[in-house]
Residue, then its C-alpha position, 0 to 999 in steps of 0.5 A: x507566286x510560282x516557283x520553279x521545282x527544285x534544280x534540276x527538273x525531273x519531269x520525264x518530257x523534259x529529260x527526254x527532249x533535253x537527252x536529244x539536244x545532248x545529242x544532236x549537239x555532242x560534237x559541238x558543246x563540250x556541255x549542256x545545261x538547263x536554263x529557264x529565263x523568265x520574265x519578273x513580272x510573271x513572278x517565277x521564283x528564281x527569275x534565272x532558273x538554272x543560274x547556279x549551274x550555268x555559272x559553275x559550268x562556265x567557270x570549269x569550261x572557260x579556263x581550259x578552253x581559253x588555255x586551249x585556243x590560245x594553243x592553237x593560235x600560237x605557232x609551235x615555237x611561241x608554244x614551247x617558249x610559253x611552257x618554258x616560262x611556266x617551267x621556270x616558274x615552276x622550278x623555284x616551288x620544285x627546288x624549294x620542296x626538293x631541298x625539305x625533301x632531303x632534309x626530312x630524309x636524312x633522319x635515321x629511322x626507316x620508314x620514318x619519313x615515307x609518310x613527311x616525303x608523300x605529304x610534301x611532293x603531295x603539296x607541290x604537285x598540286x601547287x604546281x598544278x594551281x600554277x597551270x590552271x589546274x584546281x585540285x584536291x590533295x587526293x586528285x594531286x595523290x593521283x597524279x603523283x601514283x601516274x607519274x612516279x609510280x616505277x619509283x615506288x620500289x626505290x624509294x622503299x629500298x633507300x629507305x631500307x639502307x638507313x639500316x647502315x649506320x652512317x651511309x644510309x642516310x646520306x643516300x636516302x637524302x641524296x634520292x629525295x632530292x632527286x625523286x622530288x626534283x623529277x617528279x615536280x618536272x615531270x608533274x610540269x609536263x603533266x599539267x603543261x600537256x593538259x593546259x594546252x588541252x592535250x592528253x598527257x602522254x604516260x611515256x613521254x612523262x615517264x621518260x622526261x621522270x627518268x631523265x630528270x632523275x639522273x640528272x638530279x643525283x649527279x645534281x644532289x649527290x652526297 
């Protein structure tokens, strides 16, 4: 019997015909893969040659553009009224992570728990993100939490530094947790909400709705 090369196929004719369909078709498909379908009896080893890739294709494009018709089909009010579930949803993982958030920063010693808060608001941004319909690795979640608190960053060393005073700084360093991570799990749902409805996250908006938030939740956790 015969059998398919290794997928996929590096024959110069084919990877030349297969760049001008890539192009002549870039503004209608989102992607482009190589399929074989042969027939069993010519005894071609695999049958679906490119099968693998077709599916994981699939399974990477259908959620987003399901997310993203369904966006469409909805007026804007219908829109917001669906974000506003999701944002619901999302708040009981947010408040659960923002109450271990204060609770790791109330320990005594600086720069102790810098490393317990990344890990935790890590978690929940790619939490979050899975309830979105968004898969990602913990370095991906990282990134998205670097975008979307970025500004903090400087605060968050100098909430660390005031636990130098003994008996004030801790309360303080907990009280800002709790809000830094209350903000950053509802700007992380704008985030993923905005990618969902197949929309580019807008870095201002983010920013603003990060800020927002954040004053909000100090008056919210304060000591």
């Amino acid at each position: 019997s015969d059998n398919h090369p290794e997928y996929p196929p590096e024959y110069q004719e084919i990877n030349r015909a297969f760049a001008a369909i890539e192009e002549n078709f870039e503004k209608l498909s989102d992607r482009s893969v190589l399929i074989d379908f042969t027939l069993e009896e010519d005894d071609y080893n695999p049958v679906f040659y490119g099968l693998e890739a077709f599916r994981d294709s699939l399974a990477e494009l259908l959620p987003e553009a399901e997310a993203r018709t369904i966006y469409q089909l909805l007026d804007e009010q219908a829109s917001k009224q669906l974000g506003n579930i999701y944002r619901d949803v999302g708040r009981r993982y947010i408040l659960s992570f923002t109450i271990m958030a204060a609770t790791a920063a109330a320990v005594p010693l600086p720069f102790a728990t810098m490393p317990v808060l990344t890990a935790l608001q890590v978690s929940m941004v790619g939490l979050l993100g899975n309830l979105y319909g968004q898969t990602i690795s913990p370095s991906q979640a990282g990134g998205v939490v670097s975008v979307i608190g970025g500004g903090f960053v400087a605060q968050a060393v100098g909430r660390e530094l005031v636990k130098f005073i003994p008996g004030f700084g801790s309360a303080i360093a907990a009280s800002w947790a709790a809000a830094y991570t209350w903000a950053l799990g509802e700007s992380a749902c704008v985030y993923f909400g905005d990618l969902m409805g197949g929309k580019k996250p807008d870095p201002e908006k983010i920013q603003g709705v990060m800020q927002e938030a954040f004053e909000s939740a100090k008056e919210r956790f304060k000591s």
